[in-house]
N, C-alpha and C positions, 0 to 999 in steps of 0.2 A: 333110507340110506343110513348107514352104521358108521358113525365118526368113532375115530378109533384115539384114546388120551396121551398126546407126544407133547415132547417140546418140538419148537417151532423153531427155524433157523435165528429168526431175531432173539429169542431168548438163549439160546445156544451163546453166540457171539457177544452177549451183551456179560455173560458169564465171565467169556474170555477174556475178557474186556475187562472187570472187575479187579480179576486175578492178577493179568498184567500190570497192571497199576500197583496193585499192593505190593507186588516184585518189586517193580521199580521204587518204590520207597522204602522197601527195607534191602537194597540190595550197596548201596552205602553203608550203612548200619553193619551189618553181616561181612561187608567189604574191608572195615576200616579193624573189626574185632578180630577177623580172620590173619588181618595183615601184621597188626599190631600186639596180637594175643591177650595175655595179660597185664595188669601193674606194673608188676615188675619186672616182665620180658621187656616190655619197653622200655622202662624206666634206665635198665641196664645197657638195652643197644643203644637208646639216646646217649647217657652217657657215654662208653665205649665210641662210639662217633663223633661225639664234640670231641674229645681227648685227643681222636686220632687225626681231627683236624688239625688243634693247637701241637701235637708232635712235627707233624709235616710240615705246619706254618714254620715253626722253629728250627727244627732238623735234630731234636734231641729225644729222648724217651722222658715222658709225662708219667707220673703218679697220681693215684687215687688212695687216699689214707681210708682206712675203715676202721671201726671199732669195734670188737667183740663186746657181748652185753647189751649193743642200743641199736639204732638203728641208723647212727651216726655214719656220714661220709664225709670228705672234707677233697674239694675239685680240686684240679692245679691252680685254678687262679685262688684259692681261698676260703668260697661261696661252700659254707655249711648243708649238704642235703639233708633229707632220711628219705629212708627206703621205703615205698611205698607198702603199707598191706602186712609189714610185719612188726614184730614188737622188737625184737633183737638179735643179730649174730651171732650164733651162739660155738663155731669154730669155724675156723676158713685153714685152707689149704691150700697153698700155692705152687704152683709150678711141682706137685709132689710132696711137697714139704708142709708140717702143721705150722703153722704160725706160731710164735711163742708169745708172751707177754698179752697185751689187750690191744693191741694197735695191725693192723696187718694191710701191705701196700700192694695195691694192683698197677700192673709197670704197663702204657702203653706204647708201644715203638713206633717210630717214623715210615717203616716199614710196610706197615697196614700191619702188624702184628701185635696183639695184648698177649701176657701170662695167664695161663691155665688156670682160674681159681675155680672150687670148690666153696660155698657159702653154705651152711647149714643153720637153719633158724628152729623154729621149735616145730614148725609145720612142714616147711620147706628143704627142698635141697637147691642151691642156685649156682649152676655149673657153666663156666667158658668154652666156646669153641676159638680157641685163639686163632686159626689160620678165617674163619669166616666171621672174625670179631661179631660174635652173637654170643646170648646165653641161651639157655633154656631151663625150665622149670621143673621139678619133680616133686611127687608129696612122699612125706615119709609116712 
């Protein structure tokens, strides 16, 4: 009798088995990166969200101060950020407009609505979707 070299059902499923598992543990991981992108995409919708809570709570339009040159931000309530992952601001653009001076404000409305900024850093390009209060990220 001529036995012939396979896998077996039990090693078959024990395989599957393996695999399934390892999914399920990176699939959080994978879940949370996918949702949240990067540094600074977060960093920015966080922002953007808290802001356009305190606009609503209040019923007014909320600012975000920035700094060209650092990485400097400054919230409506006062609380000093920086910007995750970069070194500096290097021009912003608003609503169309370059910013003049060193200081430049992103306005958020009651609304659910922020201003168009454009943020260019030395690596970066860091742009608003104002109607889906997001940014997103581009390299230069």
């Amino acid at each position: 009798m001529l036995r012939e070299k396979a896998f077996t059902l039990i090693e078959i499923l024990v395989v599957i088995a393996v695999i399934g598992i390892m999914m399920m543990a990176m699939t959080p991981v994978l879940g949370e990166r996918i949702a949240k992108g990067d540094a600074q995409t977060a960093f920015f919708n966080d922002l953007l969200k808290e802001h356009l809570e305190i606009a609503k709570a209040e019923g007014v339009p909320v600012e975000i101060l920035g700094f060209k040159g650092s990485d400097n931000m400054i919230k409506y309530d006062g609380d000093r950020i920086s910007i995750p992952g970069i070194k500096s601001v290097q021009s912003a653009r608003i609503n169309g407009e370059n910013s003049e001076g060193v200081e430049y404000l992103i306005t958020v409305y009651p609304d659910g609505l922020c201003d168009h900024f454009v943020l260019e850093t030395n690596s970066l390009i860091i742009e608003s979707s104002p109607l889906l209060m997001t940014v997103r990220i581009g390299k230069i």
